[in-house]
Structure formats: C-alpha cells, structure tokens
LOKE-505048 format. One record per residue (C-alpha): residue number from 1; residue in one letter; x, y, z. Coordinates in steps of 0.25 Angstrom, whole numbers. Layout:
<rs>
r resi NUM, resn a, c1 X, c2 Y, c3 Z
...
</rs>
This chain:
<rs>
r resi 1, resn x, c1 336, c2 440, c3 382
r resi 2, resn x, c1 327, c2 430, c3 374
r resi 3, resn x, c1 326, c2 425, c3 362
r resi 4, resn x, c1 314, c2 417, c3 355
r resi 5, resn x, c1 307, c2 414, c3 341
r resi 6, resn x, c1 294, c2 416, c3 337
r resi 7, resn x, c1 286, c2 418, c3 325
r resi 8, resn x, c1 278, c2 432, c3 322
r resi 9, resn x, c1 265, c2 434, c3 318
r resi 10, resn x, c1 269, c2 432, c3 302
r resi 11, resn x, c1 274, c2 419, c3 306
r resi 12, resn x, c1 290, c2 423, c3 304
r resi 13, resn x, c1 300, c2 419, c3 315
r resi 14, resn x, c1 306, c2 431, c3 324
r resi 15, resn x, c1 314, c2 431, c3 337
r resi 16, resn x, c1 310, c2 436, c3 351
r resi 17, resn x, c1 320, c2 444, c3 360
r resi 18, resn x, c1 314, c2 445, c3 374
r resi 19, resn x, c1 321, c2 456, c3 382
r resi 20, resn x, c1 317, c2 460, c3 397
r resi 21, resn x, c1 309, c2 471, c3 390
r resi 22, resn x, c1 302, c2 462, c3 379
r resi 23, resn x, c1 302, c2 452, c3 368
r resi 24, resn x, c1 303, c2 459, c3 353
r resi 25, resn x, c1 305, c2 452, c3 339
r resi 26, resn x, c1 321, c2 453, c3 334
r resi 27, resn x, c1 322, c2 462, c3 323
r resi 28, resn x, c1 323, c2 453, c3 309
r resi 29, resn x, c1 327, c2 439, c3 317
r resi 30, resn x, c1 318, c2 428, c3 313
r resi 31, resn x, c1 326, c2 416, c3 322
r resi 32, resn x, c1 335, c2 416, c3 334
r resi 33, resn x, c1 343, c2 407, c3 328
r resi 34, resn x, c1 347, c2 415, c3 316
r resi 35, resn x, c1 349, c2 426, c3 326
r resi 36, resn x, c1 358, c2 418, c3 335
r resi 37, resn x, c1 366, c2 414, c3 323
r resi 38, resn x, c1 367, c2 428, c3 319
r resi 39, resn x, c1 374, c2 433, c3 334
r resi 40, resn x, c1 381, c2 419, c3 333
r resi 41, resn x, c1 387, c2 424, c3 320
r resi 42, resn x, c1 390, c2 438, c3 322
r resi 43, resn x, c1 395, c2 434, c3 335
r resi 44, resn x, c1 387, c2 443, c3 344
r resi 45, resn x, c1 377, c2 438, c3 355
r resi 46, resn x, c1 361, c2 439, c3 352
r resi 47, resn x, c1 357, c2 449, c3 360
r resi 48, resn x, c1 368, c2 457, c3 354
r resi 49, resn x, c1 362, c2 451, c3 340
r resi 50, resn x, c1 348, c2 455, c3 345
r resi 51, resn x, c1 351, c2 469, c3 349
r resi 52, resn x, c1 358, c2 472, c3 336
r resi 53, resn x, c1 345, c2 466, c3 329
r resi 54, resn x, c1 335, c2 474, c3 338
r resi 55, resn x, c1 322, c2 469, c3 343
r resi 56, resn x, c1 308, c2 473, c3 335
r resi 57, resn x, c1 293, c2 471, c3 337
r resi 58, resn x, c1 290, c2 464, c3 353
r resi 59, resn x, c1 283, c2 453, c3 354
r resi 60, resn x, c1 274, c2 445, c3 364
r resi 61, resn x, c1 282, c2 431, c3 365
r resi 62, resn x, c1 272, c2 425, c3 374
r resi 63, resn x, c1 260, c2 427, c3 364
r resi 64, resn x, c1 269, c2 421, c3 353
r resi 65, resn x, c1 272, c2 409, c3 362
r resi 66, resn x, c1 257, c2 409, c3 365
r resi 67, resn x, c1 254, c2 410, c3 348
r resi 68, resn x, c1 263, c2 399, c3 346
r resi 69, resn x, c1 273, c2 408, c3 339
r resi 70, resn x, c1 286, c2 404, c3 346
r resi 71, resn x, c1 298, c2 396, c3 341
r resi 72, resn x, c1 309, c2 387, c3 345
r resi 73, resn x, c1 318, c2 399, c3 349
r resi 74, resn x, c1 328, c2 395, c3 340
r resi 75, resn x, c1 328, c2 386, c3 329
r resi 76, resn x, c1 335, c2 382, c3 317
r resi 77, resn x, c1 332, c2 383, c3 301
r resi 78, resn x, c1 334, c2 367, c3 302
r resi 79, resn x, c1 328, c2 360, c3 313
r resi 80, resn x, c1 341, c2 349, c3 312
r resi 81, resn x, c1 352, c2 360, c3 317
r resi 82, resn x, c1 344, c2 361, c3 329
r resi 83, resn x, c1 350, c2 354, c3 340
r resi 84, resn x, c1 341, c2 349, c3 353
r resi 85, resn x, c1 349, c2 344, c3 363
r resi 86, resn x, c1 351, c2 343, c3 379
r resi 87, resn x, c1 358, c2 338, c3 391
r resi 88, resn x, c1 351, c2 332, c3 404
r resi 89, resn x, c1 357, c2 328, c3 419
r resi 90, resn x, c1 361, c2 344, c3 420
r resi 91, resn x, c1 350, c2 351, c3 430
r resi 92, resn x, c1 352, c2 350, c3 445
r resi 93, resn x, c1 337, c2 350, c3 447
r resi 94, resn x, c1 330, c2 354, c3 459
r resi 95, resn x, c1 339, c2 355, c3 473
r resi 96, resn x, c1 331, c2 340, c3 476
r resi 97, resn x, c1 335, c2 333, c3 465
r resi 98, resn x, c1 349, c2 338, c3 466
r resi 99, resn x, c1 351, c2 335, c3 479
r resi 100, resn x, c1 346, c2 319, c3 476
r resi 101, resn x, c1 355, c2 319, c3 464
r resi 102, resn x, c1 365, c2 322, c3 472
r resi 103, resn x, c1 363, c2 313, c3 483
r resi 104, resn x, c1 362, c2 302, c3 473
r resi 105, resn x, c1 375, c2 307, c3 467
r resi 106, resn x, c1 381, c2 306, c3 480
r resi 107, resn x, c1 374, c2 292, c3 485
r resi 108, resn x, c1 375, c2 283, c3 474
r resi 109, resn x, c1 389, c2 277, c3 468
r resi 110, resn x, c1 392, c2 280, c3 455
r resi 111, resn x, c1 386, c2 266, c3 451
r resi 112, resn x, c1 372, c2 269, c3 457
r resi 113, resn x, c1 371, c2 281, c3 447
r resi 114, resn x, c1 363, c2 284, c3 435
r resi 115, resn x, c1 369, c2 286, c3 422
r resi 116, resn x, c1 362, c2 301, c3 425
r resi 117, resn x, c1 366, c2 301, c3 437
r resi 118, resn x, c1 380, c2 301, c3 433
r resi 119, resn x, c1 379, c2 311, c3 422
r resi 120, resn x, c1 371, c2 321, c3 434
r resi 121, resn x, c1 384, c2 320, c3 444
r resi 122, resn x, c1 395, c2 322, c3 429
r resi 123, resn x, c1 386, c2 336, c3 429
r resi 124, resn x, c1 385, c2 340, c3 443
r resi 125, resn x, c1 402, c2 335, c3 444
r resi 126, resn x, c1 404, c2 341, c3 429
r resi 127, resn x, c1 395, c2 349, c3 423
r resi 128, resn x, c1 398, c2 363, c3 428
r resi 129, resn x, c1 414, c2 363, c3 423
r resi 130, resn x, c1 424, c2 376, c3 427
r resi 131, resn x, c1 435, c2 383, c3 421
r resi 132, resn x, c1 431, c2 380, c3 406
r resi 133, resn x, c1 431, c2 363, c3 409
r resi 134, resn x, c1 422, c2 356, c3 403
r resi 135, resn x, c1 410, c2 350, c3 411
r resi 136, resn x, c1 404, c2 335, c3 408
r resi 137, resn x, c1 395, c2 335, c3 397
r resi 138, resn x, c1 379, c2 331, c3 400
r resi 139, resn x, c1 369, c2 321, c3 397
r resi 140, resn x, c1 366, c2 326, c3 384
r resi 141, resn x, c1 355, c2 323, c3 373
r resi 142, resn x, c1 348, c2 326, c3 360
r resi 143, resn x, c1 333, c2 331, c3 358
r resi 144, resn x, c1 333, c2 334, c3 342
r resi 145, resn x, c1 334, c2 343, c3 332
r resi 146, resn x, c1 325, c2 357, c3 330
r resi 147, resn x, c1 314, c2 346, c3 323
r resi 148, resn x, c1 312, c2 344, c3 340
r resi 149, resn x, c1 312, c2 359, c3 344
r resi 150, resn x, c1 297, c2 364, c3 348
r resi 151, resn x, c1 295, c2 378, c3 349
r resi 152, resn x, c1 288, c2 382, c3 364
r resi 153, resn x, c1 274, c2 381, c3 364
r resi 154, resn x, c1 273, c2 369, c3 354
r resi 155, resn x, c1 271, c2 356, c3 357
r resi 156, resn x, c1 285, c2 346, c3 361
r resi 157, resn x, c1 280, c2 333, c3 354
r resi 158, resn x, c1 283, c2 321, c3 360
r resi 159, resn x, c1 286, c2 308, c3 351
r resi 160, resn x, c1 274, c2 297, c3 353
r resi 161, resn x, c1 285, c2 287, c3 358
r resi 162, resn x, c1 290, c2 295, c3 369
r resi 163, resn x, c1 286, c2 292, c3 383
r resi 164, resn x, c1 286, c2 304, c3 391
r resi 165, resn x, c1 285, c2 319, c3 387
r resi 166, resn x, c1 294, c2 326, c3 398
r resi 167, resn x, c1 297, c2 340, c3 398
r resi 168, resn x, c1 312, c2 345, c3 401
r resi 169, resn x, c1 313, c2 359, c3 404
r resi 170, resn x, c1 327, c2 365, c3 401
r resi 171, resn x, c1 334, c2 377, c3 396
r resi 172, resn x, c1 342, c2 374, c3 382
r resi 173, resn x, c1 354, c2 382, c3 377
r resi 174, resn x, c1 351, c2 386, c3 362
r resi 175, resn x, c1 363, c2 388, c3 354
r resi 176, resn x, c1 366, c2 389, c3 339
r resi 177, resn x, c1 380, c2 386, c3 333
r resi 178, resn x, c1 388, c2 395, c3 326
r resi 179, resn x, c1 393, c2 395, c3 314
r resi 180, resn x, c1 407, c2 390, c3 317
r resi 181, resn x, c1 401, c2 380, c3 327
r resi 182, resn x, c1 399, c2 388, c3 341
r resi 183, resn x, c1 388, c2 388, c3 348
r resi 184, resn x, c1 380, c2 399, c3 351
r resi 185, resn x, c1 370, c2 399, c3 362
r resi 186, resn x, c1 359, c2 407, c3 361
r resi 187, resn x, c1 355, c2 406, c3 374
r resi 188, resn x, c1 344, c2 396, c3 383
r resi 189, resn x, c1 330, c2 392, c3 383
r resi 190, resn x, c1 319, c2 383, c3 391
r resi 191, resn x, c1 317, c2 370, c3 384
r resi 192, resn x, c1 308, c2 358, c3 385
r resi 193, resn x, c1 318, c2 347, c3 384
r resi 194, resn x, c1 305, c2 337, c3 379
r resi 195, resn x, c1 310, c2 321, c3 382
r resi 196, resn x, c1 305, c2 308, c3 387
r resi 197, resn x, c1 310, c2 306, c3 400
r resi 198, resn x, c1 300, c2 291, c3 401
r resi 199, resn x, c1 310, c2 287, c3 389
r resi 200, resn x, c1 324, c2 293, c3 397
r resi 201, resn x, c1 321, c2 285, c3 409
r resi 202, resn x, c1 319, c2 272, c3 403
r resi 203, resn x, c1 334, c2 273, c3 399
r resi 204, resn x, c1 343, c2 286, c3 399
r resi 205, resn x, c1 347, c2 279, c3 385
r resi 206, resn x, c1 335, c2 283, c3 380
r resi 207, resn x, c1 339, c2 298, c3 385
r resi 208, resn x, c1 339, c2 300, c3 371
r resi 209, resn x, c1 327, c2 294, c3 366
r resi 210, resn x, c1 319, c2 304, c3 377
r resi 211, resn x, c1 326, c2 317, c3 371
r resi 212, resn x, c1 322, c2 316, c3 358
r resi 213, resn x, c1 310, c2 325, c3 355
r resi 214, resn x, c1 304, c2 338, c3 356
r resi 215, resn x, c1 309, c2 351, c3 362
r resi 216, resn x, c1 305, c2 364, c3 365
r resi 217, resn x, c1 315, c2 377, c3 371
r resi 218, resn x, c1 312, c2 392, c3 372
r resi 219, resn x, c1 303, c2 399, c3 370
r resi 220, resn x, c1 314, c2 410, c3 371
r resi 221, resn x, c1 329, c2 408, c3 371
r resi 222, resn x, c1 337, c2 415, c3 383
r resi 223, resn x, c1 348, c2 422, c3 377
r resi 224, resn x, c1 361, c2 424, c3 386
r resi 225, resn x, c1 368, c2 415, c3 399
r resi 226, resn x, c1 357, c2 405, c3 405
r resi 227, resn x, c1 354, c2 407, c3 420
r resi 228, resn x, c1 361, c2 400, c3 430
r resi 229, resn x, c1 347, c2 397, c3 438
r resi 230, resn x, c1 335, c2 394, c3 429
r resi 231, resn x, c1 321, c2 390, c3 436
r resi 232, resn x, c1 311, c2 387, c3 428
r resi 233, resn x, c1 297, c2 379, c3 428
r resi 234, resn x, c1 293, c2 368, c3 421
r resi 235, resn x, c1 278, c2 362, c3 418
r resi 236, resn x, c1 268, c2 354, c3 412
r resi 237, resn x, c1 254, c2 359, c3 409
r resi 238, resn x, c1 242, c2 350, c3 406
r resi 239, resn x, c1 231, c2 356, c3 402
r resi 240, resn x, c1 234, c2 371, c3 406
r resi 241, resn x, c1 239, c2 365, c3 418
r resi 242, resn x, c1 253, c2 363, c3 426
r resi 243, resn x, c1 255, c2 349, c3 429
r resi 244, resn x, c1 269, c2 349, c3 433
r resi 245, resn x, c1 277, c2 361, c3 435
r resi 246, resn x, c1 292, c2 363, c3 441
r resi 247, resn x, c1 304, c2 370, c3 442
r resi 248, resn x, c1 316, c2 368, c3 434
r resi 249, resn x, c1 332, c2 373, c3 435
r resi 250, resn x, c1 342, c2 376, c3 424
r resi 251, resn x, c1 353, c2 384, c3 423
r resi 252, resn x, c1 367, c2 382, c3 428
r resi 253, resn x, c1 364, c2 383, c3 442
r resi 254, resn x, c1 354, c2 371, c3 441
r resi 255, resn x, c1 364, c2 363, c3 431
r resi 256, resn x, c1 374, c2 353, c3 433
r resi 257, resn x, c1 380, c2 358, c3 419
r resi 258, resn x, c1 386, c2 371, c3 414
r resi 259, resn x, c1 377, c2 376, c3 403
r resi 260, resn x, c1 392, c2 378, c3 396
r resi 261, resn x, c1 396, c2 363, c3 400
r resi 262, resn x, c1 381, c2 358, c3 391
r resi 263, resn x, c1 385, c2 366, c3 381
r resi 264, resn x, c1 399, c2 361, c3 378
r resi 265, resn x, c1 395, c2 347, c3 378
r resi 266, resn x, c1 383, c2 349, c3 368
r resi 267, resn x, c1 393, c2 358, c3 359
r resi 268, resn x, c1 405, c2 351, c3 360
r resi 269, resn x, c1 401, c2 341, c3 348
r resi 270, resn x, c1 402, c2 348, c3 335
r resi 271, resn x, c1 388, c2 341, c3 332
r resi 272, resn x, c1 382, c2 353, c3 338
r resi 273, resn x, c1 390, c2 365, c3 335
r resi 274, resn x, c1 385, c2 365, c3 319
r resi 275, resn x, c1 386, c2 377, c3 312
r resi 276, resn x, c1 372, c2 383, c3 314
r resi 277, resn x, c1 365, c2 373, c3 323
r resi 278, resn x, c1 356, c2 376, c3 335
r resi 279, resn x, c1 356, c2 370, c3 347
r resi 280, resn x, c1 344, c2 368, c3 358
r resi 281, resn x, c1 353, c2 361, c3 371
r resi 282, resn x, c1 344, c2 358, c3 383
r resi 283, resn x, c1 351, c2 357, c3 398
r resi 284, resn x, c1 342, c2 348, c3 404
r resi 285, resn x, c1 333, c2 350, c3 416
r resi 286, resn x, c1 330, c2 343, c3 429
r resi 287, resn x, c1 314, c2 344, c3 430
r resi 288, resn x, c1 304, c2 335, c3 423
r resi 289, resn x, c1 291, c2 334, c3 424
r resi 290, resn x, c1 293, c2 318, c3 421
r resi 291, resn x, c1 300, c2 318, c3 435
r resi 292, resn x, c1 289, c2 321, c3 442
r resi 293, resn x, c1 280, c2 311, c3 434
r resi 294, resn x, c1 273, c2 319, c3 424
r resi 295, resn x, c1 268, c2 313, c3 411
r resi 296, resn x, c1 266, c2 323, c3 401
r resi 297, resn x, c1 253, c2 323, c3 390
r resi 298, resn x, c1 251, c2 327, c3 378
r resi 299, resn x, c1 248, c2 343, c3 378
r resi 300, resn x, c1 254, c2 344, c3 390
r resi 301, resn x, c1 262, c2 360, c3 391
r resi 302, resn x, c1 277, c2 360, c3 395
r resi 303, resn x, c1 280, c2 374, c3 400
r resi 304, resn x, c1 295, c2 377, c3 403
r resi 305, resn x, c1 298, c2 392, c3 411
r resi 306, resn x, c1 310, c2 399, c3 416
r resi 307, resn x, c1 311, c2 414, c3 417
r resi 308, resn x, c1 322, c2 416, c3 412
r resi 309, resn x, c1 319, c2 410, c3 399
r resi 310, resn x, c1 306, c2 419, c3 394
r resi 311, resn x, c1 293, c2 412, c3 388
r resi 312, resn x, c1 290, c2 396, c3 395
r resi 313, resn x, c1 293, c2 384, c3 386
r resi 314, resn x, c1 279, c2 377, c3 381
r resi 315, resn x, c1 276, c2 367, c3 374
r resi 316, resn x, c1 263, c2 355, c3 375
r resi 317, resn x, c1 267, c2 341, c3 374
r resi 318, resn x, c1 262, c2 335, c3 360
r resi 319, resn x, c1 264, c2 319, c3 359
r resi 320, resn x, c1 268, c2 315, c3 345
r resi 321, resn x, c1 260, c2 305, c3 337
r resi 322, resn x, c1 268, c2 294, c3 332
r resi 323, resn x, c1 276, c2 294, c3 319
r resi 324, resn x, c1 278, c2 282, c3 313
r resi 325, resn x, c1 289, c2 279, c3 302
r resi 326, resn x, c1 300, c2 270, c3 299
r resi 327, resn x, c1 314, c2 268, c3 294
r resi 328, resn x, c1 315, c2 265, c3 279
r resi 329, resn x, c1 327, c2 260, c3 273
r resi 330, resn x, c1 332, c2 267, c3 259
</rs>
C-alpha cells in the first residue's frame, strides 16, 4: 500500500491509497498525518485504519503530479514540529567501492585512516547488532524543520552562498510520535537528501553547514516493512535531457546498519520523541552525481525512481538570491 497527499480540484487536501488495483481518495481524510495520528491513537495499524474508513472517488495521481497538485506526504499543522534529520557512512555502495573500502580497511593502520573511514569500519563491525544488542550509532546530522520540506515537483532552493548543488537519493523513514512519546512509523519514501558536498570536503566540520537546506521525499509513502534489496535509478536532466544517470542500493541488504539500529539512536533522545511531532529520517546513500564530477545548474531536474516506491521524486534546482539582513541588539 501507498499512501500520499494531494489537493482536489476545489483546492482542499485529500489523501491517496494506491493499491495493486488502483489509486482512490480516502473517504473524509484530509491529511496522513491526522490519519496516522488516528491508528496511533486507537492503536490499530493504517491499513486497518483505512479499511475501516473505506476508499471513494479514484484518482489519476500521475496527472495531479503533472498539475502541480501534490503535497509533502506528510506534513504538520506547524512547520516547527517537523523534524528533517539523517545519518551518512551507512550504504555499501556498488561491489567496486566495497571491495576498495575494504582493502583500505585492511592496508592501512589505524593511523592512516580518516575520521570517515573509522566511522565506515564501526558500521561494517557494529551496525547490524543480534539478540536484542544495541548496535553503534551512525554519522548523524540535521537538515531543518518543515519550513525546508519541498513538495515533489517543486523547486529545492539552494542558498546563494552555497557552493555546490548535489542531489542525495535515499529512502527516509516517516514517523509521527505518539501521544505518550512512541514513535510510530508510518512507513518509507524516496528523498532528495539536497547538500553541499563542495562545502563537506573542504572540512567534515563543515558537515553541518552543507546539510542545512532544502529537502524533498515522496511523492507517495510506502506503508509496511522496507525491502531488504532496493534498486533504484538516479538522474539529472538539462533541458529534457539525462546528463548523468545511475544506480543506487538501499535497503538492509546494501546497509552497513539495521534500520532498527538508526532508528534507536535518532529516538533514544527525548528531544525527538515529542508529543505529536513528525519526523522525516534519511539513511544515506552511496551514489552522487558530485562523485563523478557533475556541477548542477540552475533549472536542472532531479529525478529519483525505485519500483517499489510508486510515482519518481522530481524537483528542478532554483538558486536563491541573496537575503541580506543583520543582527540587531534589543
């Protein structure tokens, strides 16, 4: 099943449920997040939720796409309790760049390593715990509130002091919080996980700096367990046309990590586990087109895919123009 927001012909919000037979309008739900609250609260899981509430009218999700009509698929009444966050250093990558990481692992003394080369070998030795251990938490980092959530098909704005525009196809894991503070996954979606990689490599310090910004997820939201093996194609197109395309791996076959093992260490701080919050948490991805020397332009059209997760992830590249201010004493 997925699950998705859009807005109807009257301009009112409704959700999507796609099935293997179709995609219909929820009967009288305007938001997934007021639905997700909803199961969360009467304890019961959404398709459970969905099937009590029964489907209506079917709609052509591809032509809303194409109108402009789709949302974030999830949001929150207050941008603030939304949540963008992320981890990196958790994707194998292809059997090539494994295998190189592995011989460097294996070549160099502990001395000789990078700091993300360290953090690379804690996942491979300690990011898939057994019997109920807890594994080693990830790089982890944080992107914003909901003001830096794009709805697909709309433009991921990159600031006028940033120096590169990179793309970071990844699945995130969308969760709201409970009343008493447990969080509930609603399930998975393709995101562009926007950053400055130019910024990241003058200084992994500066990690930080290069993650603040836009970002985009969905269009639809897988409901259910994420597959083990997810293959997907990532691209760039300039003027109708594909200027660099290529492959990428997720899922826990292809990760260094548990899905279970990122979630505990985002959750574990009370910080996030607010009455009421959501929560957009990307796993990373090992496939850039800044590692094979693209420099992205204005108008430039990110496409994400993976079959598994309905409608491609879209959005152009807009360069912001500057915004001056300044810091005023009181």
């Amino acid at each position: 099943m997925l699950i998705s927001e859009l807005t109807d012909a009257n301009g009112v919000t409704r959700v999507a449920v796609r099935l293997e037979r179709g995609t219909w309008l929820l009967n009288g739900q305007t938001t997934v997040y007021a639905l997700a609250l909803a199961a969360a609260r009467a304890g019961k899981t959404l398709d459970g939720v969905i099937d009590e509430i029964g489907l209506g009218e079917t709609v052509d999700l591809a032509a809303a796409y194409a109108e402009g009509r789709l949302r974030t698929p999830i949001s929150h009444p207050d941008p603030a309790h939304l949540h963008l966050t992320g981890t990196g250093l958790t994707h194998l990558g292809s059997a090539a760049t494994r295998d190189s990481m592995h011989k460097k692992l294996a070549s160099d003394g502990e001395e000789n390593l990078t700091d993300s080369m360290k953090m690379f070998r804690m996942g491979l030795e300690g990011g898939k715990p057994t019997g109920g251990e807890v594994g080693v938490q990830p790089e982890w980092f944080y992107k914003g509130n909901g003001a830096f959530a794009v709805a697909p098909g709309q433009p991921l704005v990159s600031p006028n002091f940033a120096k590169d525009s990179g793309e970071e196809p990844e699945i995130a894991g969308i969760y709201v919080i409970g009343d008493d503070g447990t969080p509930f996954r609603v399930g998975f979606a393709l995101s562009n996980e926007f950053s400055d990689h130019v910024t990241e490599r003058v200084n992994y310090l500066w990690l930080a700096h290069s993650k603040l910004r836009n970002a985009s997820f969905g269009p639809e939201i897988l409901v259910g367990a994420l597959p083990e093996d997810i293959r997907g194609t990532s691209r760039i197109l300039r003027d109708g046309n594909t200027i660099w395309e290529k492959p990428f791996l997720s899922g826990e076959a292809n990760m260094s990590h548990t899905i279970a093992n990122l979630e505990h260490h985002h959750f574990k701080y009370g910080l996030f586990r607010q009455p009421g919050d959501v929560h957009v948490h990307m796993f990373g991805t090992a496939t850039l087109s800044f590692a094979d020397g693209i420099k992205t332009e204005a108008g430039d059209v990110f496409e994400i895919e993976a079959p598994d997760f309905g409608l491609p992830l879209l959005n152009p590249l807009a360069l912001a123009e500057p915004q001056p201010f300044e810091v005023r004493g009181l």
